[in-house]
N, C-alpha and C positions, 0 to 999 in steps of 0.2 A: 504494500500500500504506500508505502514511505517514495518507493522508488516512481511512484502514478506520479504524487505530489512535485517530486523535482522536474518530473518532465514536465509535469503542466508548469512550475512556473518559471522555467526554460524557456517552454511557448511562449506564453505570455510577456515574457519580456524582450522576444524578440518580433511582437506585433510592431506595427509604425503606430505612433502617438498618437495620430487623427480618431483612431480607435477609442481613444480612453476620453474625447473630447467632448461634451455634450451641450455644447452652445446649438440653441437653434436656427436653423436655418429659417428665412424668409424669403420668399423670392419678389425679386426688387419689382418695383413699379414702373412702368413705361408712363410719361408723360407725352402729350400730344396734341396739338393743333390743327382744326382743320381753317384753311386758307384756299378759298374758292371750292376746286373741285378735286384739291389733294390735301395728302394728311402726314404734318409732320410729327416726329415722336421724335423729340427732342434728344432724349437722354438714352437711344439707341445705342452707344456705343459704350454706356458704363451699364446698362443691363448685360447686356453681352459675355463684359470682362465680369461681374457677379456672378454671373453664373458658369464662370471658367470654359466658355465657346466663343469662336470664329462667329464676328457678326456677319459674316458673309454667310455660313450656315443658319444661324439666326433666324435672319434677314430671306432665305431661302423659305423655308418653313413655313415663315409668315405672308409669305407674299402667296405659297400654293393653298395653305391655308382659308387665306382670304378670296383669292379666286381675283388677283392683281400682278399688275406691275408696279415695280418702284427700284429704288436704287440707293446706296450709303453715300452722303456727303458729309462730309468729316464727323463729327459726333451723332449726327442724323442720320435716319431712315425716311425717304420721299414714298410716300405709296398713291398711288393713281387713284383717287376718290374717296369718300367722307368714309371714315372710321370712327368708334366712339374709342374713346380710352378704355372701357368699360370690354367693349369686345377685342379690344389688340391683347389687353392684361389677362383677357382670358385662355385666346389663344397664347399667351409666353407660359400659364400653367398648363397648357396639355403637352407643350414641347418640352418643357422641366417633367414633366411624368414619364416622357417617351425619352430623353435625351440627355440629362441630365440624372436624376433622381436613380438610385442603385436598386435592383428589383430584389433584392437579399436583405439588405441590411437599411433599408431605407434613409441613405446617407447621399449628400451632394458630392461627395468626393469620388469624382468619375472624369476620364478623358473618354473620347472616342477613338479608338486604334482600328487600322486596318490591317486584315491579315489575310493575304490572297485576294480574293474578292468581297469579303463578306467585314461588313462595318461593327464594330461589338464595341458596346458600353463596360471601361473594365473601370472595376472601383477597388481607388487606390487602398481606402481603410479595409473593408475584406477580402478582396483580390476575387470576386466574383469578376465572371462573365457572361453578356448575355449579350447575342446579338440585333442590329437594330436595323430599320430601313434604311437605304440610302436616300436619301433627297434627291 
């Protein structure tokens, strides 16, 4: 039994920190303007970096999403016709479900890796893998 004991806290102390960390996560807010007959969301490009992804995939997401064109100018996303904030924020929570968000451990701490052809969500605090769609 003694010898279970050291193993386990072997393991365990060779987990990464993120593990042992229980701040919660938020997922940040998109702010947005609509201006005629397009819609800007302001603060595109610090949601992006909060949630540790390429605003260019982001920004992909949202645009098939919404069933639009648009484009990133510098901290901005341009989307081609009225958006609420209300519905952009909703859609940035189902790509945090599907893109971000770890389906093990329920933890933000995830890259997207490609390995051969097939896209997978790996999370760095429990080293799950699951794969995901490509955009």
């Amino acid at each position: 039994m003694e010898e279970y004991e050291e193993l386990l806290d072997r393991t365990i102390s060779q987990l990464p920190p993120e593990v042992f960390e229980s701040k919660r996560f938020k997922i940040p807010r998109a702010y947005s303007d609509i201006q005629g007959n397009r819609t800007f969301i302001k603060n595109f490009k610090d949601v992006a970096e909060r949630l540790n992804r390429d605003p260019q995939h982001l920004l992909k997401f949202l645009l098939r999403e919404l069933g639009t064109a648009g484009n990133l100018e510098g901290q901005r996303a341009i989307l081609q016709g009225k958006f609420t904030h209300y519905l952009i924020n909703e859609r940035i929570e189902d790509y945090v479900d599907k893109y971000v968000i770890c389906h093990e451990c329920n933890r933000p701490d995830t890259v997207i890796v490609r390995e051969d052809r097939i896209f997978q969500l790996k999370c760095l605090a429990c080293g799950a893998r699951a794969p995901v769609k490509p955009l």
